[in-house]
C-alpha positions as CSV (number, residue, x, y, z in Angstrom):
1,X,36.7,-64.0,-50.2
2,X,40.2,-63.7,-49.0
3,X,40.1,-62.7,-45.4
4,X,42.3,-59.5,-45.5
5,X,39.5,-58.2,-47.6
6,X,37.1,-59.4,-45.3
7,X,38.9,-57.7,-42.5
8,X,39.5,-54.1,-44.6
9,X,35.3,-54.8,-44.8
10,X,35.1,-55.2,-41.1
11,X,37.5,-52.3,-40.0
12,X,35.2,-50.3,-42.5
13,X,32.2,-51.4,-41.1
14,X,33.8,-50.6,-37.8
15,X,34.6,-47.0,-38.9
16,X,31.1,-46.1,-39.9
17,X,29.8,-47.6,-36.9
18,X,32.1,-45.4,-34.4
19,X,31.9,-42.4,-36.4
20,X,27.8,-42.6,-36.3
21,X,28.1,-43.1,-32.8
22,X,30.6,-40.3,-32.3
23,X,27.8,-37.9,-34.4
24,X,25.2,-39.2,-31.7
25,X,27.4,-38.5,-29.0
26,X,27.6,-35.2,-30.2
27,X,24.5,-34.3,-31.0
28,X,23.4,-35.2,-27.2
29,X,26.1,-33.4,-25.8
30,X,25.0,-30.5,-27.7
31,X,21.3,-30.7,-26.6
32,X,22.6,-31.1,-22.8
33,X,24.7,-28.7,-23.2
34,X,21.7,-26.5,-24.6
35,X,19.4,-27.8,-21.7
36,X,22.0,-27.3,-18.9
37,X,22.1,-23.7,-20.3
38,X,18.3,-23.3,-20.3
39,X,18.5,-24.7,-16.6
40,X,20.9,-22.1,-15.5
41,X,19.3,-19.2,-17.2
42,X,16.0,-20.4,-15.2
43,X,17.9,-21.1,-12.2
44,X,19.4,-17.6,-12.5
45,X,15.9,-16.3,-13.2
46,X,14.6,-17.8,-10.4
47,X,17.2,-16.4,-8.0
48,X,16.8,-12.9,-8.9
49,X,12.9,-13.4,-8.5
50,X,13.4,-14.7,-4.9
51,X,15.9,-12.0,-4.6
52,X,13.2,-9.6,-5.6
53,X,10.7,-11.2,-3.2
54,X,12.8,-10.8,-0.6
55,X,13.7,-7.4,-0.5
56,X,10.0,-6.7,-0.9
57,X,9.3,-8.2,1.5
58,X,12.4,-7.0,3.5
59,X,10.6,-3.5,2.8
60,X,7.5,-3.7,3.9
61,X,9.0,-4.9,6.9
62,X,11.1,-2.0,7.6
63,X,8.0,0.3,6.2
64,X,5.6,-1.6,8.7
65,X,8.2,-1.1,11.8
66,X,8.6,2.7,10.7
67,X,4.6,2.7,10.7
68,X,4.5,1.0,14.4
69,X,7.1,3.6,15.5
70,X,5.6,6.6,14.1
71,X,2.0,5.6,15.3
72,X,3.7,5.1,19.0
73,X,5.1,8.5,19.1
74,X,1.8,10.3,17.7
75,X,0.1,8.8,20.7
76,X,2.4,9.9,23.0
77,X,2.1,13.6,21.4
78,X,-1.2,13.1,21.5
79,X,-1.6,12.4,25.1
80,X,0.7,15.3,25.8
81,X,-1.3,17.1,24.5
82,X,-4.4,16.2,25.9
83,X,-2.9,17.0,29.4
84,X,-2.0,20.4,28.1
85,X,-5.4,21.3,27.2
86,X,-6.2,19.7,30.4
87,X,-4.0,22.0,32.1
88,X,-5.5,25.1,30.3
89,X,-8.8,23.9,31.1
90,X,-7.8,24.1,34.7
91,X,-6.6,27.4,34.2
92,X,-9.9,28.9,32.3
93,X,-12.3,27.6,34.9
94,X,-10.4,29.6,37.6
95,X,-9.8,32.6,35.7
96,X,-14.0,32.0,34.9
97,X,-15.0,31.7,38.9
98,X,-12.1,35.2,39.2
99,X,-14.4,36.9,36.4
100,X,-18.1,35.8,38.1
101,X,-16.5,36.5,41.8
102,X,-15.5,40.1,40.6
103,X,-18.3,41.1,38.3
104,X,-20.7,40.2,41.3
105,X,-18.7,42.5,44.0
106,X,-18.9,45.1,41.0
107,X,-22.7,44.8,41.1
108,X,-23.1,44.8,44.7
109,X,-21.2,47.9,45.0
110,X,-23.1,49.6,42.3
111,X,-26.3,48.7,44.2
112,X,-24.4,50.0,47.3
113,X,-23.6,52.9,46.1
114,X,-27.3,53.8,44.5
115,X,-28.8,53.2,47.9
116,X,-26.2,55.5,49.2
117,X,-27.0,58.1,46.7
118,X,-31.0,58.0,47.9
119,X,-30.2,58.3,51.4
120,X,-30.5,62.2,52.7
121,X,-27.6,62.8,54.6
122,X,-23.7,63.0,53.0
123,X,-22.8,59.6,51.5
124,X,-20.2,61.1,49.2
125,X,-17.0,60.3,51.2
126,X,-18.4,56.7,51.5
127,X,-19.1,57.1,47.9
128,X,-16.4,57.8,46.7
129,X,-14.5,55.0,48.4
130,X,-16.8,52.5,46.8
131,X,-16.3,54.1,42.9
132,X,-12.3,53.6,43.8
133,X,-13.2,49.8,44.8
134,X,-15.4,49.3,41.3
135,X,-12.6,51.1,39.4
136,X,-10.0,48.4,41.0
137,X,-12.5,45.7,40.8
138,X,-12.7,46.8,36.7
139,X,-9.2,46.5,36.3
140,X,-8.4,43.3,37.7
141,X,-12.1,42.0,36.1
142,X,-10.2,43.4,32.4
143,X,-6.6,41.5,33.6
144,X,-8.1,38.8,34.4
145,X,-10.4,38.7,31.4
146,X,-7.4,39.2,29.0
147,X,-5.5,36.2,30.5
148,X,-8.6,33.7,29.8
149,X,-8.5,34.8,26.3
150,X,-5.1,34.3,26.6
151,X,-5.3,30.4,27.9
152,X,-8.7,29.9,25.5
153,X,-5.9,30.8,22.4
154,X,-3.4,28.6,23.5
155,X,-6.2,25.6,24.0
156,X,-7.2,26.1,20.9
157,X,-4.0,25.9,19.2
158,X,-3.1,22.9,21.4
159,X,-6.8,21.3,20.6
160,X,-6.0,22.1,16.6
161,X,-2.4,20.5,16.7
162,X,-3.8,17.1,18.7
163,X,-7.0,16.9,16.1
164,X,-4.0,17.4,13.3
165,X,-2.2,14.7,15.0
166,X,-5.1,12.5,15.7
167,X,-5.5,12.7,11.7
168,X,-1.9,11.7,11.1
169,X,-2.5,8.8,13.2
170,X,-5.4,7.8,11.6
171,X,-3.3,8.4,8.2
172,X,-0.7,5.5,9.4
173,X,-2.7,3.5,10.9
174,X,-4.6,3.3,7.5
175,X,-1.1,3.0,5.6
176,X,-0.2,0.0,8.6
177,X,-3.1,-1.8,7.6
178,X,-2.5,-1.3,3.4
179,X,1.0,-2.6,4.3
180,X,-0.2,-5.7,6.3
181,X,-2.1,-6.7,3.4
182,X,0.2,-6.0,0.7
183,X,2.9,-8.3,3.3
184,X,0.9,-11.2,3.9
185,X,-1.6,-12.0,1.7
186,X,-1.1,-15.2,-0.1
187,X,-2.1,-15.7,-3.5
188,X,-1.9,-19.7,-5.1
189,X,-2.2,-19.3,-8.3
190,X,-4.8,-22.8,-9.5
191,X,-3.8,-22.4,-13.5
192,X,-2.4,-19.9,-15.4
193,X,-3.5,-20.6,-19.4
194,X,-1.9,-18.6,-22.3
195,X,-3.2,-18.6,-26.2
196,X,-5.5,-17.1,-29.0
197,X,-8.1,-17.5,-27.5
198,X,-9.9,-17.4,-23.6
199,X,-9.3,-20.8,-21.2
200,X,-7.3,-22.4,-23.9
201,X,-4.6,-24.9,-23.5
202,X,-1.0,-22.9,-23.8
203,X,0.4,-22.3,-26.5
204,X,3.6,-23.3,-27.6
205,X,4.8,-20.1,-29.0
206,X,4.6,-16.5,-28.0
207,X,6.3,-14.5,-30.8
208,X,4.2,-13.2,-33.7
209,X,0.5,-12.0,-34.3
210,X,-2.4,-13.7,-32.3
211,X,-0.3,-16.5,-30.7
212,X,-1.4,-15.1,-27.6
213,X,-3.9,-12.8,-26.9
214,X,-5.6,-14.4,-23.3
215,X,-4.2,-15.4,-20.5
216,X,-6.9,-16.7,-17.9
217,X,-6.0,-16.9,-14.1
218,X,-7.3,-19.1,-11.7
219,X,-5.9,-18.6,-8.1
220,X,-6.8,-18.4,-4.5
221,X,-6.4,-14.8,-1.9
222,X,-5.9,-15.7,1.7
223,X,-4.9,-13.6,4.8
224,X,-4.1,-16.2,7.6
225,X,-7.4,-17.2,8.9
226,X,-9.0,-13.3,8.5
227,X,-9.6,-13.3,4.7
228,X,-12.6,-10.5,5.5
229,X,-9.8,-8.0,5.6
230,X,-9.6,-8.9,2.0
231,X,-13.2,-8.8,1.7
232,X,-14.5,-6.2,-1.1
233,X,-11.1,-4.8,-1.6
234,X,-9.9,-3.7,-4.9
235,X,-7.4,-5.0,-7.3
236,X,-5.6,-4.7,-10.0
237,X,-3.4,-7.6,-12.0
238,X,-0.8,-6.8,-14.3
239,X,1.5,-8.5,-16.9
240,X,5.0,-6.9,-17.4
241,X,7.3,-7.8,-19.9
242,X,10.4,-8.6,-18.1
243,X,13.0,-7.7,-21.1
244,X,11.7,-4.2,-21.3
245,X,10.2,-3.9,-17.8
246,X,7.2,-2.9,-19.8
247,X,3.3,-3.3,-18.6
248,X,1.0,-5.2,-21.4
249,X,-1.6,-2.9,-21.1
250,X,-5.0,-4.4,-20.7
251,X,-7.4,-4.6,-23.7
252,X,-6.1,-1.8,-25.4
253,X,-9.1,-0.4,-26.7
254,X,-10.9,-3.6,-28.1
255,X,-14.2,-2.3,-29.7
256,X,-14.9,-6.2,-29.4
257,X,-15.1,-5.4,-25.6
258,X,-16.7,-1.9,-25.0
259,X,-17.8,-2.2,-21.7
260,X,-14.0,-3.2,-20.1
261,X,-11.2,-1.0,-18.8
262,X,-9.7,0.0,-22.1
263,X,-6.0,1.0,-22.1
264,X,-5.7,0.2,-18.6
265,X,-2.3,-1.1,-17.2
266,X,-3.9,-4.4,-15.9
267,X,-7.8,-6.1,-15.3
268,X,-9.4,-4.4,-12.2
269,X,-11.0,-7.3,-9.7
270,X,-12.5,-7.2,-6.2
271,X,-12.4,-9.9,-3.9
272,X,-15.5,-11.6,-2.3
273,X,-14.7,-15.6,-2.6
274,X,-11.9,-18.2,-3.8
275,X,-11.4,-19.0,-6.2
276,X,-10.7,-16.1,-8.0
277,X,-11.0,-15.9,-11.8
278,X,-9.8,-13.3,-14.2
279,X,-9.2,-12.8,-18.2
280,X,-6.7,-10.6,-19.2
281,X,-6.6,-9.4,-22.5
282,X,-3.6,-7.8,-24.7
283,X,-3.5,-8.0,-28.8
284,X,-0.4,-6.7,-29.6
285,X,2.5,-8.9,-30.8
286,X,4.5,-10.1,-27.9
287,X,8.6,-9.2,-28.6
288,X,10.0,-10.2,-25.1
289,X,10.4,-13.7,-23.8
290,X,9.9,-13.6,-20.1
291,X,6.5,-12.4,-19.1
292,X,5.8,-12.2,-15.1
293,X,2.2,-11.4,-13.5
294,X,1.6,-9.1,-10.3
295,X,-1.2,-8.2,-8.2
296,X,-1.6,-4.9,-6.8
297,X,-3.8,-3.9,-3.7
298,X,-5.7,-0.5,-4.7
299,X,-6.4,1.7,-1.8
300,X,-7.5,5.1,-2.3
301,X,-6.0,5.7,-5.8
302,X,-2.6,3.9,-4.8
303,X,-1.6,0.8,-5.9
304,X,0.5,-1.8,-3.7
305,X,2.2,-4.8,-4.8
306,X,1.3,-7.8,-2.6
307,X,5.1,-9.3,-2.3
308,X,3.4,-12.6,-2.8
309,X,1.7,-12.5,-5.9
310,X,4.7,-12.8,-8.8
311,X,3.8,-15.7,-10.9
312,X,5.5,-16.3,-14.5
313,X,4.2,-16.8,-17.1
314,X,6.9,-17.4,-19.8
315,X,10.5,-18.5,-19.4
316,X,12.8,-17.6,-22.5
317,X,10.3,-17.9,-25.4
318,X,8.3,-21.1,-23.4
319,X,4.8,-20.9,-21.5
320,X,5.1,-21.8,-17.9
321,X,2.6,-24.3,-16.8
């Protein structure tokens, strides 16, 4: 074989070589490219989450310090208050021992005046002296009465404005501790598992019928070391779709499950021990692809959102694990 054809075979050879290499090159810069994309779309995910977190958090803060304040200045209006009525108290006693002092000189002149009136000889000037005395006595007794009534009005209104504020504060101080909890309870979530069917390893897609259906949680609820203020309390976990900032609402009426919460916005739990385990159910297709879970403190027919509770559950399309 001459050697310029042997070297038009080499420089050929050579060609395929750099242009399959060049395709490769390609083809990985195209899937980095495609995972440095997924990264910062996660990243940016992330960032808005923590940005979220924080300015939660930021509000209860604020909401907690408002509570504080207001709860400081009912107790000062309260003990205002209390010296008022303390005041009036005062008041009403003397105004009583003015009333018992008069009506008893009214009675001793009236039994003054009917021994008089049995004697033989002329009482009447005396008499009549005495009647002008009980007529005096009468008016200052009906002064002095009205005044009393007077001072028992205002304690009452004074004694109806603390017990209104005494209520308030018992208001806040109920809506300080609701905000304590839903600021500092921690929630760790153990596993997190997505699919058909309950407990199941995730599945790898989310999009179309029954792909997923379950999602079973497995986390821990502390408060510091004083988890009995969780103890027995009521609540409520929920799965929004973060495209549409929809709720998945919970069962939606599955005759398979008559006794749950059908067409609730999330499964109802209370606390009494770690770990906690939960099953939430939804059958309709899933559209988005970013799905989040939130727990909610129930207190009185309110629901608030424990700042740390947010756990995903799908990033663009993929179960989080």
């Amino acid at each position: 074989m001459k050697k310029s054809t042997i070297g038009y075979i080499s420089f050929g050879t050579c060609c395929l070589i750099l242009a399959g290499f060049s395709i490769f090159l390609t083809t990985k810069l195209t899937d980095y490219q495609g995972h440095i994309e997924e990264q910062v779309i996660k990243l940016d995910q992330q960032d808005n989450s923590i940005s979220n977190l924080e300015g939660i958090i930021d509000r209860y803060q604020v909401e907690n310090e408002i509570l504080v304040d207001s709860i400081l200045y009912l107790n000062e209006a309260i003990n205002e208050y209390v010296m008022r009525i303390e005041e009036q108290d005062k008041i009403i006693n003397t105004l009583n021992r003015k009333l018992n002092k008069s009506l008893r000189s009214f009675q001793s002149l009236e039994e003054q005046i009917s021994s008089l009136e049995q004697e033989k000889k002329d009482n009447s000037m005396v008499i009549a002296q005495m009647e002008e005395q009980k007529n005096i006595l009468l008016q200052e007794y009906s002064e002095t009465k009205l005044q009393a009534e007077m001072h028992e009005e205002t304690k009452a209104r004074l004694e109806q404005t603390t017990y209104e504020k005494i209520d308030l504060v018992v208001a806040e101080q109920k809506r300080e501790v609701i905000q304590e909890i839903a600021q500092n309870t921690l929630v760790s979530f153990n596993s997190v598992k997505i699919g058909k069917k309950p407990g199941r390893s995730n599945t790898r897609k989310i999009a179309g019928n029954n792909k997923w259906n379950y999602t079973t949680f497995k986390f821990s609820m502390s408060h510091g070391f004083e988890n009995q203020k969780l103890m027995d309390e009521r609540f409520i976990l929920k799965i929004f779709d973060m495209d549409s900032g929809e709720v998945l609402p919970y069962n939606e009426g599955n005759n398979r499950f008559p006794e749950s919460d059908a067409e609730t916005s999330g499964k109802i739990f209370s606390f009494t021990d770690n770990p906690v385990e939960v099953l939430h159910v939804n059958l309709q297709p899933k559209t988005g692809k970013n799905y989040e879970a939130r727990i909610y403190l129930i207190k009185e027919g309110e629901e608030y959102l424990l700042a740390n509770s947010h756990r995903t559950l799908v990033a663009n399309g993929k179960a989080k694990n």
